[in-house]
C-alpha angles and dihedrals in degrees: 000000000000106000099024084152130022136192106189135193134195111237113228119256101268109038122105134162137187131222088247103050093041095056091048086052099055095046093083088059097048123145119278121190104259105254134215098284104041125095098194125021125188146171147129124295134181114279108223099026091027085214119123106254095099143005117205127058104196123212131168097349088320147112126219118200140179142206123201116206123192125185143169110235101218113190111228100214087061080053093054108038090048081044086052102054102040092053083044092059090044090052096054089039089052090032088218136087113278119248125248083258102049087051090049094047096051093041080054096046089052094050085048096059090036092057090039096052102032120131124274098213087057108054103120115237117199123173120211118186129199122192118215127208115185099171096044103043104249156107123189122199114207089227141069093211114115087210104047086045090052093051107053094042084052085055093048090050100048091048100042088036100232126031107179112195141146131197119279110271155204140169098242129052108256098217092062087043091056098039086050078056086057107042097034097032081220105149132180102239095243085067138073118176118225121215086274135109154126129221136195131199100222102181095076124063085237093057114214121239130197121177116200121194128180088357129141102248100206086057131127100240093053089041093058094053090054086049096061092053104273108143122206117258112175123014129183109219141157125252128216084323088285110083132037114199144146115247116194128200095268084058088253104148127208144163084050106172141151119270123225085270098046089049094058087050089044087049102043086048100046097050082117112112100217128080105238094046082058095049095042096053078041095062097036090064099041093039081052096054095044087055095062096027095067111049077044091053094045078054097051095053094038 
């Protein structure tokens, strides 16, 4: 499903973009097939088609984009035994020992010919998508990964010119919140906790884990770990009996799926028989429950 994971930020008070002057933004940075001597090769596509005519599908005040990354997965043992012998073949035509830059200059020109003559058909694609919300505050990355976040919104920001944004907030710290759900058994209504759920002993430099799956969380056991110090990092819960997920400590969010009552909205509004009709019905219902998840969420964790 589109935003299984999210990572969100909040937008800074004063920025504001159209539809229009967004896709003509990201259309100078838009994706260019990765040549022979590129290791890595990244732009904007169009979401639904992923060709390059335009680059933002809007939906409920929106704007979904998407970055195409292509890359050329050298193995690095190739690198080094290739490295190796050329530096062992200097060394016997020179009859002494290679310098550090010698080393350096043939590594680098067999980097160069393995990038130049690698395969087409196995250049690696990967799509990574990011929601903007302009009225409501806020960007969502489809992804958990600090890097990959990091990459589109510096995409973004070097294509728009300035992307302020901060991390997505709240005034307590969330891991004391949901271990307050665990030992007290004290939920906000909109939330009901699964059987799921990591713990960390903070107060050590090895930091003690324990993963519980399938477990009753009011139990003993797991009451006894929060007694001896252990917070809870990571929890699986239910949403407004529409979306399950996993929320960590930082506020990244994962797992996310539909619950029983979310799929028979998905299904009756995705009877029609073409693609685009499906993701867009797709993206109206998570991009609506996003809307309202995260300011309760900020909320929840006040």
């Amino acid at each position: 499903m589109l935003f299984s994971k999210m990572k969100v930020y909040q937008i800074k008070d004063g920025f504001s973009v159209n539809e229009q002057k967004l896709d003509g933004s990201l259309s100078s940075s838009k994706f260019k097939d990765i040549d022979r001597t590129q290791v890595t090769s990244s732009g904007f596509v169009n979401p639904l088609s992923k060709s390059v005519e335009s680059f933002v599908h809007g939906v409920s005040d929106a704007f979904l984009v998407t970055l195409r990354l292509d890359s050329k997965s050298i193995p690095a043992a190739a690198v080094n035994k290739k490295t190796k012998q050329r530096i062992k073949d200097l060394e016997a035509r020179k009859l002494d020992k290679a310098t550090k830059d010698e080393k350096t200059e043939i590594k680098e020109a067999v980097l160069a010919e393995l990038t130049a003559s690698f395969p087409v058909d196995f250049i690696k694609t990967n799509y990574l998508s990011a929601l903007i919300m302009p009225s409501d505050g806020f960007i969502i990355v489809d992804s958990t990964s600090t890097t990959q976040c990091e990459l589109i919104l510096s995409k973004l920001r070097s294509a728009l010119g300035s992307l302020p944004i901060i991390d997505f907030e709240t005034e307590s710290l969330p891991s004391q919140i949901m271990t307050d759900w665990v030992k007290t058994g004290d939920l906000p209504e909109e939330i009901a906790l699964l059987g799921n759920c990591s713990l960390v002993d903070e107060s050590t430099d090895a930091g003690s884990q324990a993963v519980l799956k399938n477990y009753e969380l009011s139990s003993d056991e797991i009451l006894g770990l929060v007694d001896a110090g252990m917070v809870v990092s990571q929890i699986s819960l239910v949403w407004n009996d529409s979306l399950n997920m996993k929320i960590d400590a930082d506020l990244a969010i994962s797992g996310v799926g539909y619950t029983d009552v979310l799929k028979e909205q998905n299904k009756e509004s995705s009877k029609e028989s073409d693609f685009a009709s499906r993701f867009d019905a797709e993206l109206y219902i998570i991009t609506e429950n996003i809307k309202m998840l995260l300011p309760n969420l900020q909320q929840i964790f006040k």
